[in-house]
N, C-alpha and C positions, 0 to 999 in steps of 0.2 A: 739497186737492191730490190728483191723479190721479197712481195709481201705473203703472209698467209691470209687464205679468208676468213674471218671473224667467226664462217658459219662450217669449216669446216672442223673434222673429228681432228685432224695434227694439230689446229688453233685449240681448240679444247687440253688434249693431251697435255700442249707445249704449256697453257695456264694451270694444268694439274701438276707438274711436276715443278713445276717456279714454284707453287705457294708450299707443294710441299717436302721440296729438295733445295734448302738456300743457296748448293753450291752452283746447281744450273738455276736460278736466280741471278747470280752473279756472272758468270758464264755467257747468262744473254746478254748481260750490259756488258760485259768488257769483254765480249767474243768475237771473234773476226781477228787477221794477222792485222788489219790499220789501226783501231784502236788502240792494242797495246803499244805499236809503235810509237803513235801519239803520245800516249802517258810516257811512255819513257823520256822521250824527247824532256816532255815539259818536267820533268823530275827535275831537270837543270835550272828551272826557274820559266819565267813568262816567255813568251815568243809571237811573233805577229806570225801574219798568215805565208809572207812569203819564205821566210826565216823558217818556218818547218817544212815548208812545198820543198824547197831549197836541201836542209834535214833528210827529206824523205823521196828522193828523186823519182822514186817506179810510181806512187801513185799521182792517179789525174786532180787536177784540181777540183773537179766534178767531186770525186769519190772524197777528195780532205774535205770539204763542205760537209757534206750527209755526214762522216764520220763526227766533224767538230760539234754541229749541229746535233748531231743522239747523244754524245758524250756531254753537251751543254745540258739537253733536257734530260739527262739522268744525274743531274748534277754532278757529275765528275770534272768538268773544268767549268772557268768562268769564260767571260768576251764582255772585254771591256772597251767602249768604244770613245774615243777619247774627240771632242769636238774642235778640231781641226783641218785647217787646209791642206796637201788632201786629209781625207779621213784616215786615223791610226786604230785599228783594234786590234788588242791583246790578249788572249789565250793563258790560262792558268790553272792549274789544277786547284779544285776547292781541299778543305780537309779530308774531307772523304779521301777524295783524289789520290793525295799523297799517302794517304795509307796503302795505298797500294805500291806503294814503294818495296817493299820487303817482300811479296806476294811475288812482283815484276823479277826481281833481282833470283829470286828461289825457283821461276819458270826458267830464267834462262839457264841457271845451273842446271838446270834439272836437264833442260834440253840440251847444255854441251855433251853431258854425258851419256845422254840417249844417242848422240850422234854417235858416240865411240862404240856403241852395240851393231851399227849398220856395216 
């Protein structure tokens, strides 16, 4: 994933329009086609790491990390790492999370129907 620079006029712009547009706010945290696939998945309840690799066959493992890991630190899911031989961690959506449940369900309608305009 391509970073912007801190000191550029698009990093500027992109923090003008977050603080004063909530819905590309939102947008940047749950933007990208991985993310939401993620949240969907776990709408179904918890899942470890290879259970949605598994779920989600196109993306690399590489690309489920960085998404799990943004979606962690925007508190949209937890990782619960459980101290055992091997290691088990667990994936879940917080509250927030799940409120995206209706949001998730209302894109995809939204998008079967955009398909039938093509």
């Amino acid at each position: 994933m391509s970073k912007v620079k801190e000191t550029s006029t698009n990093f500027e712009n992109k923090k003008i329009l977050e603080e004063e547009c909530s819905e590309v706010y939102a947008a940047n945290i749950i933007g990208g086609q991985w993310a939401l696939v993620i949240c969907s998945w776990l709408l179904k309840g918890k899942m470890r790491f290879g259970e949605l690799k598994k779920a989600i066959p196109n993306i690399t493992e590489r690309m489920l990390t960085l998404q799990l890991r943004k979606l962690e630190k925007n508190k949209i899911i937890t990782r619960t790492v459980y101290a055992e031989v091997p290691p088990r961690v667990e994936y879940e959506l917080t509250k927030i999370g799940y409120e995206l449940g209706p949001v998730i369900r209302q894109m995809e309608q939204w998008g079967e129907r955009h398909k039938k305009l093509q």
